[in-house]
Biopython code that builds the backbone (N, CA, C, O; Angstrom):
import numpy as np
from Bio.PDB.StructureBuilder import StructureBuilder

atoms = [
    (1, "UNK", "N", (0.852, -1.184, 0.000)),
    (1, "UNK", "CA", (0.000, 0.000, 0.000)),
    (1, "UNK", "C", (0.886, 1.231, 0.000)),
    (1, "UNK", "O", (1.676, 1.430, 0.923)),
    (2, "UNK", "N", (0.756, 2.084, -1.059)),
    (2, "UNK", "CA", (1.378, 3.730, -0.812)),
    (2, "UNK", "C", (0.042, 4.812, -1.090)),
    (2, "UNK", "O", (-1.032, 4.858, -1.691)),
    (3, "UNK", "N", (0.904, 5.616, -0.223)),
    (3, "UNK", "CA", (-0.480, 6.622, -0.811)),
    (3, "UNK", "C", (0.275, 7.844, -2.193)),
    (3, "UNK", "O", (1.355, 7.801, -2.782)),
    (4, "UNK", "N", (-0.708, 8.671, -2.268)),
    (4, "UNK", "CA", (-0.384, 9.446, -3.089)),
    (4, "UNK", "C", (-0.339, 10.814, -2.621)),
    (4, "UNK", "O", (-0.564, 10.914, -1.415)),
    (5, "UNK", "N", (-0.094, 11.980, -3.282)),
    (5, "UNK", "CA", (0.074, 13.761, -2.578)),
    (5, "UNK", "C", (-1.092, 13.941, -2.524)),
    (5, "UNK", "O", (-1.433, 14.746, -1.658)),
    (6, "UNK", "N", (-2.295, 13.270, -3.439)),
    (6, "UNK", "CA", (-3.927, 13.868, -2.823)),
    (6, "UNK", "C", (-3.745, 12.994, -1.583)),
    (6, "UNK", "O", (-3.302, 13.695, -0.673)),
    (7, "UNK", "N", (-3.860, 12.176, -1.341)),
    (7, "UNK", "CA", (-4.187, 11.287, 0.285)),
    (7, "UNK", "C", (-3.521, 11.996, 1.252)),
    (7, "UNK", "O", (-4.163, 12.089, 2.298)),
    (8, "UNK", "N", (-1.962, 12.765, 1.247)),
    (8, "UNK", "CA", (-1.334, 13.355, 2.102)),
    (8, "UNK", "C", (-2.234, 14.695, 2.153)),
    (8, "UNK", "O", (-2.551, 15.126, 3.262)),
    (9, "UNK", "N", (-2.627, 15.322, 1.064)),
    (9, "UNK", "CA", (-3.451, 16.709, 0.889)),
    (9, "UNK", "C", (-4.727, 16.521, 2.118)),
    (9, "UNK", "O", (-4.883, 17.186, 3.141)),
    (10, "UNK", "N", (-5.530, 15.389, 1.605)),
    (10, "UNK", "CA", (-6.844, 14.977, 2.579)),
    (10, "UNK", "C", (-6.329, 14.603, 3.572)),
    (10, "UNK", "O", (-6.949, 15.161, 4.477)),
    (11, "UNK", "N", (-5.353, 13.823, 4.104)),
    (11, "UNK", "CA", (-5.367, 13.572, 5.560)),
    (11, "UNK", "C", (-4.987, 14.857, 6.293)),
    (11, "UNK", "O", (-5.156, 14.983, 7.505)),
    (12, "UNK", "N", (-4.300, 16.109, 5.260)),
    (12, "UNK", "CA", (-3.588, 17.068, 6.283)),
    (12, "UNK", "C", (-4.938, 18.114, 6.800)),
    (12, "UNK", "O", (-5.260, 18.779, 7.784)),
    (13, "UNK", "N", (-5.454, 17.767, 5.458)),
    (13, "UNK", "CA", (-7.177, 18.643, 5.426)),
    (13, "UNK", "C", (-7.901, 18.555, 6.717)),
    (13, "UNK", "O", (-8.363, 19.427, 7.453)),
    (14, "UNK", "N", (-7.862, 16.737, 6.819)),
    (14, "UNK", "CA", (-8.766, 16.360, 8.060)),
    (14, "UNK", "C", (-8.201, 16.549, 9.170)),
    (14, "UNK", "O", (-9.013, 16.731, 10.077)),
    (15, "UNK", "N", (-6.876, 16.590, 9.546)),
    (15, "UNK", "CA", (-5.825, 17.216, 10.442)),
    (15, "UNK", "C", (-6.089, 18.567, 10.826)),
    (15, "UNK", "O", (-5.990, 19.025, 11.964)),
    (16, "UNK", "N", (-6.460, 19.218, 9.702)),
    (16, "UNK", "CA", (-6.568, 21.137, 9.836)),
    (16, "UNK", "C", (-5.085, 21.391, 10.011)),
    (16, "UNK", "O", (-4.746, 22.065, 10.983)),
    (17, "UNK", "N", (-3.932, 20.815, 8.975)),
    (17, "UNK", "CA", (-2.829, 21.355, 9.075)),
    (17, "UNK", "C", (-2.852, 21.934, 7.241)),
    (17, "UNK", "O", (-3.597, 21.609, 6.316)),
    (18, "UNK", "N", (-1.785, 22.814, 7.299)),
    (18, "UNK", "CA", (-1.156, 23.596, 6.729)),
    (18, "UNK", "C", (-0.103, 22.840, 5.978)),
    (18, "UNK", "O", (0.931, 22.891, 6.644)),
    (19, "UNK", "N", (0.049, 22.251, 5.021)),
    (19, "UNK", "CA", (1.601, 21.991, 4.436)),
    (19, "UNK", "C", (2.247, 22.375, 3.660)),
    (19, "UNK", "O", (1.777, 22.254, 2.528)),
    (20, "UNK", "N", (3.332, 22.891, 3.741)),
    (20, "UNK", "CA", (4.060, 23.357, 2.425)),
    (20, "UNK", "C", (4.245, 22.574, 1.336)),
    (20, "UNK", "O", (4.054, 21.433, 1.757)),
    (21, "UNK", "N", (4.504, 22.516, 0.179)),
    (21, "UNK", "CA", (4.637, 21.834, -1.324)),
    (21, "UNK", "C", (5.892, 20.726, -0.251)),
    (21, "UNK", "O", (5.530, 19.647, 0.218)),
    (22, "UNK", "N", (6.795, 21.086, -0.123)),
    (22, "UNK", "CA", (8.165, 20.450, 0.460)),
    (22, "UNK", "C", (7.775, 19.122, 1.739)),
    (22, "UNK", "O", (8.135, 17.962, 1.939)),
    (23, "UNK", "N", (6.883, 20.068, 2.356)),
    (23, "UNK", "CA", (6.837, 19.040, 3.590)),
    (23, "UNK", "C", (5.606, 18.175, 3.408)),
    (23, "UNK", "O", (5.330, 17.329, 4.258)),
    (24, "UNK", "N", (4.805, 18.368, 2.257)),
    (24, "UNK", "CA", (3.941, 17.486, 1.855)),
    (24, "UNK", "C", (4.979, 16.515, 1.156)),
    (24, "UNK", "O", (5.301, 15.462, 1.707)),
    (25, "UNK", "N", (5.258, 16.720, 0.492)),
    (25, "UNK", "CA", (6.320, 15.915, -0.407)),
    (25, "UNK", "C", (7.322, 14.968, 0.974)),
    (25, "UNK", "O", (7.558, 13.795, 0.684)),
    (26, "UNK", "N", (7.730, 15.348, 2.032)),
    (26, "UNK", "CA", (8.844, 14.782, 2.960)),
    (26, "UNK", "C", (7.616, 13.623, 3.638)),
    (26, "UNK", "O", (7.796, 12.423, 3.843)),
    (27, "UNK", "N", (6.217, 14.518, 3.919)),
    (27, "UNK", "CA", (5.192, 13.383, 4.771)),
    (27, "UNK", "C", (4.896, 12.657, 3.783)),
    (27, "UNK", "O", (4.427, 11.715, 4.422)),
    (28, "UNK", "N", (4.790, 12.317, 2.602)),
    (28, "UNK", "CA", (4.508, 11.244, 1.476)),
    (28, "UNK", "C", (5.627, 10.867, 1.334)),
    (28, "UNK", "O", (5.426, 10.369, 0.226)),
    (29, "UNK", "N", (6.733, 10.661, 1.526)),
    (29, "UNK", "CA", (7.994, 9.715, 1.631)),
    (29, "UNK", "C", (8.105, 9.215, 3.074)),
    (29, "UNK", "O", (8.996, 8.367, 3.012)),
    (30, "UNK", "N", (7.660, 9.289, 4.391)),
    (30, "UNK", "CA", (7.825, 9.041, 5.538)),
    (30, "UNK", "C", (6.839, 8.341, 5.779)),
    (30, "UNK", "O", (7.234, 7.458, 6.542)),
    (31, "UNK", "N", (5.490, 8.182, 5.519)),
    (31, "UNK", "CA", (4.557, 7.564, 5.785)),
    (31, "UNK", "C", (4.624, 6.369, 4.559)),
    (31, "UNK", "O", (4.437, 5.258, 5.056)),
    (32, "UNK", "N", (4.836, 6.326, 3.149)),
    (32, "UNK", "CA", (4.846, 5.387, 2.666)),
    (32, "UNK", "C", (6.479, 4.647, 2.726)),
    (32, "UNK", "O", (6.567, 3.474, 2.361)),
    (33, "UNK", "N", (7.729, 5.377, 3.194)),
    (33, "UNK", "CA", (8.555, 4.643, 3.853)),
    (33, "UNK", "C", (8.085, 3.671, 5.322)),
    (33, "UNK", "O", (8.645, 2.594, 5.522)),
    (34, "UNK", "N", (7.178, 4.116, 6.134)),
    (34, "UNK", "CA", (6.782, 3.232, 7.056)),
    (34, "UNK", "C", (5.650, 1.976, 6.520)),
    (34, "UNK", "O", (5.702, 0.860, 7.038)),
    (35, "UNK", "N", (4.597, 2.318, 5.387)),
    (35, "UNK", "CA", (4.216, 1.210, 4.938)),
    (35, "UNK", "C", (4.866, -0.212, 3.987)),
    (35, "UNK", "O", (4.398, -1.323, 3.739)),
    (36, "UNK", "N", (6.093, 0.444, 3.649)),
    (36, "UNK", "CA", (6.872, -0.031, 3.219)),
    (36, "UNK", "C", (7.427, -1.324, 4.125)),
    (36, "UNK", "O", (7.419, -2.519, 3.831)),
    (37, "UNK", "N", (7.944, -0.613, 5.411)),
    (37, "UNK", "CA", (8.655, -1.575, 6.551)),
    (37, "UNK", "C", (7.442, -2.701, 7.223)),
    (37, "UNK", "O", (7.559, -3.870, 7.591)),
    (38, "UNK", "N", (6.158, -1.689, 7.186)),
    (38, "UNK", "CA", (4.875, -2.992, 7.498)),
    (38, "UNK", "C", (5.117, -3.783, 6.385)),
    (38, "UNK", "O", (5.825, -4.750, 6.669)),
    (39, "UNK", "N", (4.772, -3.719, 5.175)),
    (39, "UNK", "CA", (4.673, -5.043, 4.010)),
    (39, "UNK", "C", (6.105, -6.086, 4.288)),
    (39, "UNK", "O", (6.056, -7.304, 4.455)),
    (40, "UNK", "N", (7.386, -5.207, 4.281)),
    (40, "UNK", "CA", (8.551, -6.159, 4.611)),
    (40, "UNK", "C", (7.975, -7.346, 5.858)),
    (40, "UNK", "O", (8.065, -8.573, 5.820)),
    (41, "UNK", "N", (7.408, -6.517, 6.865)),
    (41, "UNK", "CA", (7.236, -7.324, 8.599)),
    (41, "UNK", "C", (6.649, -8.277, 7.862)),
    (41, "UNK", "O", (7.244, -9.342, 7.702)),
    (42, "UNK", "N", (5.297, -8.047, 7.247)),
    (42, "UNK", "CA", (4.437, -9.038, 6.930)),
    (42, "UNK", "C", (4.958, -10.152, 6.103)),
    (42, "UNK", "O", (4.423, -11.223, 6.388)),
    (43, "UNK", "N", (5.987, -10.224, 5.010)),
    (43, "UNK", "CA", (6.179, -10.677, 3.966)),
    (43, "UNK", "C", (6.884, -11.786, 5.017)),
    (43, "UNK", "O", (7.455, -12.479, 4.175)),
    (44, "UNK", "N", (7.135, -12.253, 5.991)),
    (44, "UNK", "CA", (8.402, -12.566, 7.258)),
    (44, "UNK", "C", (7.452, -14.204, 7.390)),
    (44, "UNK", "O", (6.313, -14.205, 7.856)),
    (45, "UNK", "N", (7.957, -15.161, 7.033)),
    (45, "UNK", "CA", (6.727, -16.162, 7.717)),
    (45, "UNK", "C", (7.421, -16.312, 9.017)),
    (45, "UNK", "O", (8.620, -16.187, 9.262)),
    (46, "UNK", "N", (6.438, -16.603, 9.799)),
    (46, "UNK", "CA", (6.112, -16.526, 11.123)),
    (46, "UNK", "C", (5.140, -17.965, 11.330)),
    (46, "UNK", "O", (4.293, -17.804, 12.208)),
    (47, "UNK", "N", (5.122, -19.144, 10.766)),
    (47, "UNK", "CA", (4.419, -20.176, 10.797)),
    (47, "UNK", "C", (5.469, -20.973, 11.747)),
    (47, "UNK", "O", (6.666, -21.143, 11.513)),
    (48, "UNK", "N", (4.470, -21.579, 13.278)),
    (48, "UNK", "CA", (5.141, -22.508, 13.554)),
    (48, "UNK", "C", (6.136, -21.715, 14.904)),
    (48, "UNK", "O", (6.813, -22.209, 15.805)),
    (49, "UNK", "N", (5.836, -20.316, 14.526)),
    (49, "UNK", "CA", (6.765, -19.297, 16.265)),
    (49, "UNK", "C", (5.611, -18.817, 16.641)),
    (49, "UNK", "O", (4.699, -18.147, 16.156)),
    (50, "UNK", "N", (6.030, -19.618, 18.192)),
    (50, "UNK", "CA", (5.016, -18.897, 19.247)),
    (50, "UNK", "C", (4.981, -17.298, 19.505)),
    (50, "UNK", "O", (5.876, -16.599, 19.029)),
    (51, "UNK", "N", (4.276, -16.918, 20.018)),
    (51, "UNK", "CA", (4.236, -15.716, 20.423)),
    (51, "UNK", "C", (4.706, -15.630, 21.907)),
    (51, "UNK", "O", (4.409, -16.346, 22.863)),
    (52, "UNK", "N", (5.761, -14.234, 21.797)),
    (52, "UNK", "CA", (6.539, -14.427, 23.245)),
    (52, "UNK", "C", (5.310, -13.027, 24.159)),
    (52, "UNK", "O", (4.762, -12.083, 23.590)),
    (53, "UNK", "N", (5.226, -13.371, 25.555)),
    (53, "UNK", "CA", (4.678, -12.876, 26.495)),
    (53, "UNK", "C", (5.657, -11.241, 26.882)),
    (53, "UNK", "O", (5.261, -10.211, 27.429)),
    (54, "UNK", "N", (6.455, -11.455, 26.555)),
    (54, "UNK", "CA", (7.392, -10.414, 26.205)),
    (54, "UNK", "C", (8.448, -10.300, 25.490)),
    (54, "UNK", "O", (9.164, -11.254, 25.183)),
    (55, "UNK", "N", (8.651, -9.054, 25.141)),
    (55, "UNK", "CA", (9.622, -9.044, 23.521)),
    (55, "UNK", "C", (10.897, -9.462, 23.731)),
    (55, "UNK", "O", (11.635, -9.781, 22.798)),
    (56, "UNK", "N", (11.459, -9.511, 25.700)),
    (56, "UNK", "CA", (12.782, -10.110, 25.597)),
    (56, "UNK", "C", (12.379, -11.312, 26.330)),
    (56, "UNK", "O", (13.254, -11.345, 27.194)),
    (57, "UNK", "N", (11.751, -12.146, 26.508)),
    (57, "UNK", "CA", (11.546, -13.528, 27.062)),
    (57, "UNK", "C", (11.755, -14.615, 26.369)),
    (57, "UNK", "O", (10.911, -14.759, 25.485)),
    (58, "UNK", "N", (12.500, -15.390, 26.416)),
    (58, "UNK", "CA", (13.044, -16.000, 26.000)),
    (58, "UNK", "C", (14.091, -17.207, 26.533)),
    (58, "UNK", "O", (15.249, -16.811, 26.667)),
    (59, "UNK", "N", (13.855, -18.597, 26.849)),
    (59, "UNK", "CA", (14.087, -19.980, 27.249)),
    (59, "UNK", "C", (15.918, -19.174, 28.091)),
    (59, "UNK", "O", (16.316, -19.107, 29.254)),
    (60, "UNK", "N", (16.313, -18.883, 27.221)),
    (60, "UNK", "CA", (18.245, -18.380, 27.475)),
    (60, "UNK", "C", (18.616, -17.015, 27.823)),
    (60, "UNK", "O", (19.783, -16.623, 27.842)),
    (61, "UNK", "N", (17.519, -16.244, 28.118)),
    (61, "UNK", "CA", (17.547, -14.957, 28.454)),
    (61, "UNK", "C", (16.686, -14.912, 29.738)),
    (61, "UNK", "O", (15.468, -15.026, 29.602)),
    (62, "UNK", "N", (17.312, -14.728, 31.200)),
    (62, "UNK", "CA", (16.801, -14.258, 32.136)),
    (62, "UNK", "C", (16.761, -12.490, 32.080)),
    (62, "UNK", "O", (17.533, -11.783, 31.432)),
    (63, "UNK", "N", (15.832, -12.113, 32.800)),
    (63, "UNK", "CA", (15.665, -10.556, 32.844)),
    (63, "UNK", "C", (16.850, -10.321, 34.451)),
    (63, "UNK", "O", (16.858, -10.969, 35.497)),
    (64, "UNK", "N", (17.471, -9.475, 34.137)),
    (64, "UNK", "CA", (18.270, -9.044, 35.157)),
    (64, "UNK", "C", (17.776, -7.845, 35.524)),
    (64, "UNK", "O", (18.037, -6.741, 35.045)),
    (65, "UNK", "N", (16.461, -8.357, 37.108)),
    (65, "UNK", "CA", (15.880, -7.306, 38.362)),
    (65, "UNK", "C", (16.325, -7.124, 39.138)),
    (65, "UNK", "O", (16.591, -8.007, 39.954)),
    (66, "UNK", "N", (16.597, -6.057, 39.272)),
    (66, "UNK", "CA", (17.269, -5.768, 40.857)),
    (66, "UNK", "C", (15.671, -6.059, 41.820)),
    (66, "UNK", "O", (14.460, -6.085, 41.601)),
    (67, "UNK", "N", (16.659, -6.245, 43.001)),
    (67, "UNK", "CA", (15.389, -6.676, 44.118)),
    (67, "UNK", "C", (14.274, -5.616, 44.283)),
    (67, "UNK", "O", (14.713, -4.470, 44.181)),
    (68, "UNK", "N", (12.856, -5.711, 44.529)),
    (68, "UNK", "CA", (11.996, -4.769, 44.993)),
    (68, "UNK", "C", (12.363, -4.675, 46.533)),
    (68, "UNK", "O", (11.925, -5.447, 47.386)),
    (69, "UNK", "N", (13.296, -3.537, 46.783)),
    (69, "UNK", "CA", (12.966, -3.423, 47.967)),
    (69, "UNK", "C", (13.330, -1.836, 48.382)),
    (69, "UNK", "O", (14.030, -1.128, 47.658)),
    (70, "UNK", "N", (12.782, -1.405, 49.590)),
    (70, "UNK", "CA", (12.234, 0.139, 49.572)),
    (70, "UNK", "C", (13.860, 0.823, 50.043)),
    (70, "UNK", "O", (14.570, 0.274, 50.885)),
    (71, "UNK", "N", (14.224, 2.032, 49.357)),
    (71, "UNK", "CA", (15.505, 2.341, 49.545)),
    (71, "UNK", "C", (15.134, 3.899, 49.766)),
    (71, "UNK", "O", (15.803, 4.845, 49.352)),
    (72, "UNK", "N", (13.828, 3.977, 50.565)),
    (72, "UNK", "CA", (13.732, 5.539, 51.263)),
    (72, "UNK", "C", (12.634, 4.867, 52.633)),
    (72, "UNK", "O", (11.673, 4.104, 52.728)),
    (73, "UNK", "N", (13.464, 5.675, 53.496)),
    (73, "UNK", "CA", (12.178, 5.009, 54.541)),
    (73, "UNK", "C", (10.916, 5.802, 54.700)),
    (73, "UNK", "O", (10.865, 6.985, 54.366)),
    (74, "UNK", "N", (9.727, 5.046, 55.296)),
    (74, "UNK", "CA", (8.646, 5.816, 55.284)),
    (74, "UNK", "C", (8.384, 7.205, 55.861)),
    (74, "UNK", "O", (8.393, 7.396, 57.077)),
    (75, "UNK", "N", (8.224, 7.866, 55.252)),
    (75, "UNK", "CA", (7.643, 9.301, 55.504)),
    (75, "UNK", "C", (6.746, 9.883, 55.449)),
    (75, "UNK", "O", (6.570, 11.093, 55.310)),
    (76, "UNK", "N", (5.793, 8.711, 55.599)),
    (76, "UNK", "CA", (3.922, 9.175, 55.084)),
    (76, "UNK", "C", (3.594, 10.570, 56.498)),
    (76, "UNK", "O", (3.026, 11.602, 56.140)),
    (77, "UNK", "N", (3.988, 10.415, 57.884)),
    (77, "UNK", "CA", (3.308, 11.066, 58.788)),
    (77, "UNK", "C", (4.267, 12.731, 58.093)),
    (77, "UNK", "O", (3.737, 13.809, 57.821)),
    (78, "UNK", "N", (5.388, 12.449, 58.012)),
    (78, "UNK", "CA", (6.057, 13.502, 58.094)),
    (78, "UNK", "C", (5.562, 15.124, 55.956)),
    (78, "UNK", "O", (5.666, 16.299, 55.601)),
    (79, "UNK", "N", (5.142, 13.903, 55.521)),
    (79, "UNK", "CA", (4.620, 14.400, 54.076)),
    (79, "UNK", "C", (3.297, 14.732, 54.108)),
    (79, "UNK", "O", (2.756, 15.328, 53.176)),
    (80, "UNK", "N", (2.587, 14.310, 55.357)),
    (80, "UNK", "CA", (1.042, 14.798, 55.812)),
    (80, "UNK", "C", (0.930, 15.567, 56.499)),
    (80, "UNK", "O", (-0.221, 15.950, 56.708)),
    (81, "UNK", "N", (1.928, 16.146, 57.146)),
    (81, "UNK", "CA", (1.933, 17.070, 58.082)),
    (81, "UNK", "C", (0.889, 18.461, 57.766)),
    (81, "UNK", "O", (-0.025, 19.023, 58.368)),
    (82, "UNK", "N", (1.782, 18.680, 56.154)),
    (82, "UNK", "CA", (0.835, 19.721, 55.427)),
    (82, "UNK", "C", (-0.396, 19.643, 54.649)),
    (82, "UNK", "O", (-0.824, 20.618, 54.032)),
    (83, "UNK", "N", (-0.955, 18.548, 54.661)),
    (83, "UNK", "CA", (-2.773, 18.198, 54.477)),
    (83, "UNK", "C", (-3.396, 19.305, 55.370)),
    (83, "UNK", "O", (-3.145, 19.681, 56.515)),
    (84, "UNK", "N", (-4.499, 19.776, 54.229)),
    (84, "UNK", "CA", (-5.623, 20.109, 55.627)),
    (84, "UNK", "C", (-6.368, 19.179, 56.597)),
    (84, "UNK", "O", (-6.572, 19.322, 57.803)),
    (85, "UNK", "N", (-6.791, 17.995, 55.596)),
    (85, "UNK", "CA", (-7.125, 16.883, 56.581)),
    (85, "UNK", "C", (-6.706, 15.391, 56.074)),
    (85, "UNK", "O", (-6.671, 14.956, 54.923)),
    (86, "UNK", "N", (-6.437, 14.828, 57.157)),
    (86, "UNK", "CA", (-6.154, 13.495, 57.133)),
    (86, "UNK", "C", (-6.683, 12.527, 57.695)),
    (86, "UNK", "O", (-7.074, 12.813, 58.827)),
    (87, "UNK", "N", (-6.929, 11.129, 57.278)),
    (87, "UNK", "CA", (-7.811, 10.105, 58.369)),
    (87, "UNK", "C", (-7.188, 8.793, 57.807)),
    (87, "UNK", "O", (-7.246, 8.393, 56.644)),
    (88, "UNK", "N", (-6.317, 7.951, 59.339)),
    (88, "UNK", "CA", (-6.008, 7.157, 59.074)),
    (88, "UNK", "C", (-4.952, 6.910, 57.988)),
    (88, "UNK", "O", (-5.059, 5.913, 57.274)),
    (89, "UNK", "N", (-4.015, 7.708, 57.843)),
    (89, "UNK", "CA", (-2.686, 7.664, 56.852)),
    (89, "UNK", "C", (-3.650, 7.931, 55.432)),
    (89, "UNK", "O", (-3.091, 7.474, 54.436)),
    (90, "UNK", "N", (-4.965, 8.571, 55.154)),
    (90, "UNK", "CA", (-4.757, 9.022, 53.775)),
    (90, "UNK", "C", (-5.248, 10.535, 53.701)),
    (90, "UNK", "O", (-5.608, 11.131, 54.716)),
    (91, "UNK", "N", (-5.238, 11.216, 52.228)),
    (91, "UNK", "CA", (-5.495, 12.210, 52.548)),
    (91, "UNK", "C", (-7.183, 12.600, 51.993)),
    (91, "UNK", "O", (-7.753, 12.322, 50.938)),
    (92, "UNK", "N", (-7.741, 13.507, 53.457)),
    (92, "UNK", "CA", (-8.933, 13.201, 52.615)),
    (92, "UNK", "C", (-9.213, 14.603, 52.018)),
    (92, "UNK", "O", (-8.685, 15.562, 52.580)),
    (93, "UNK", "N", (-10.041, 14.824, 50.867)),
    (93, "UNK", "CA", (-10.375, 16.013, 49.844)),
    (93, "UNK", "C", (-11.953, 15.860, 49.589)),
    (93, "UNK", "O", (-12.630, 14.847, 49.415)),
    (94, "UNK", "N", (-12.331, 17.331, 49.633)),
    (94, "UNK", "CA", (-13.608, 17.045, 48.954)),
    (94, "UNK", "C", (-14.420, 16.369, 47.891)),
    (94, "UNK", "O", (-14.023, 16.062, 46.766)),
    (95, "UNK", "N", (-15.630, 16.175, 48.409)),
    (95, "UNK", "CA", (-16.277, 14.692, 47.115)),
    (95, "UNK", "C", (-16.467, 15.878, 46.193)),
    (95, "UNK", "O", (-16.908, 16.973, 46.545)),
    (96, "UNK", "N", (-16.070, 15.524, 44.930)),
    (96, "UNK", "CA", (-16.108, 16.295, 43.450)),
    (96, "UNK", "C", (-17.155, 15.840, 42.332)),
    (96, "UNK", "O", (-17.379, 16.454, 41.289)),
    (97, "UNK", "N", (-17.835, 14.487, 42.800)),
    (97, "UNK", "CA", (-18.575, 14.038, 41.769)),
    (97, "UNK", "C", (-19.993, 12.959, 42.987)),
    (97, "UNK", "O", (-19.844, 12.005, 43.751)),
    (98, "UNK", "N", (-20.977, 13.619, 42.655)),
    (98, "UNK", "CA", (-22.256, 13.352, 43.557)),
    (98, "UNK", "C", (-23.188, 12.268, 43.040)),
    (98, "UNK", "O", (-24.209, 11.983, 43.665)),
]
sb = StructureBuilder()
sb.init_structure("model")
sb.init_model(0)
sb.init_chain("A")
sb.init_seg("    ")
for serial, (resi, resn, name, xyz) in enumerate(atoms, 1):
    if name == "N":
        sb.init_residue(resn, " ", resi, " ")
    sb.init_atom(name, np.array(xyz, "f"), 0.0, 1.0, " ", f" {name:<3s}", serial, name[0])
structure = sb.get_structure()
């Protein structure tokens, strides 16, 4: 699929942008350079590969996490100090929606 300088003209139309002769001409080489790289993806068989749960997961690749653990100590009383009101460690604010 490519488009043409009317399709760049109408999409800029429906945009409500402005394009110069030049930068119409640069967005019709950039957008049909990216449909370009979709048809390549597609052209790729892919018969027979699972789909990974994430893009680096993988049987020989562990993810290297550092530990979850808290490296500021709690300061909830001392960061509430300046609430107007508080109840029970949260802060409470007026109801905004009835």
């Amino acid at each position: 699929m490519s488009l043409s300088a009317s399709d760049i003209a109408r999409i800029a139309s429906l945009a409500r942008l402005q394009l110069a002769p030049d930068e119409s001409e640069r967005m019709l080489g950039q957008i049909n350079g990216f449909f370009n790289l979709v048809e390549r993806m597609r052209a790729v068989d892919t018969a027979g590969v699972e789909p990974l749960a994430h893009p680096v997961a993988t049987e020989d690749l562990s993810l290297r996490l550092r530990d979850d653990v808290a490296s500021e100590p709690n300061q909830r009383e001392a960061n509430q100090r300046s609430a107007p009101a508080v109840e029970r460690g949260l802060f409470l604010v007026p109801k905004v929606i009835e």
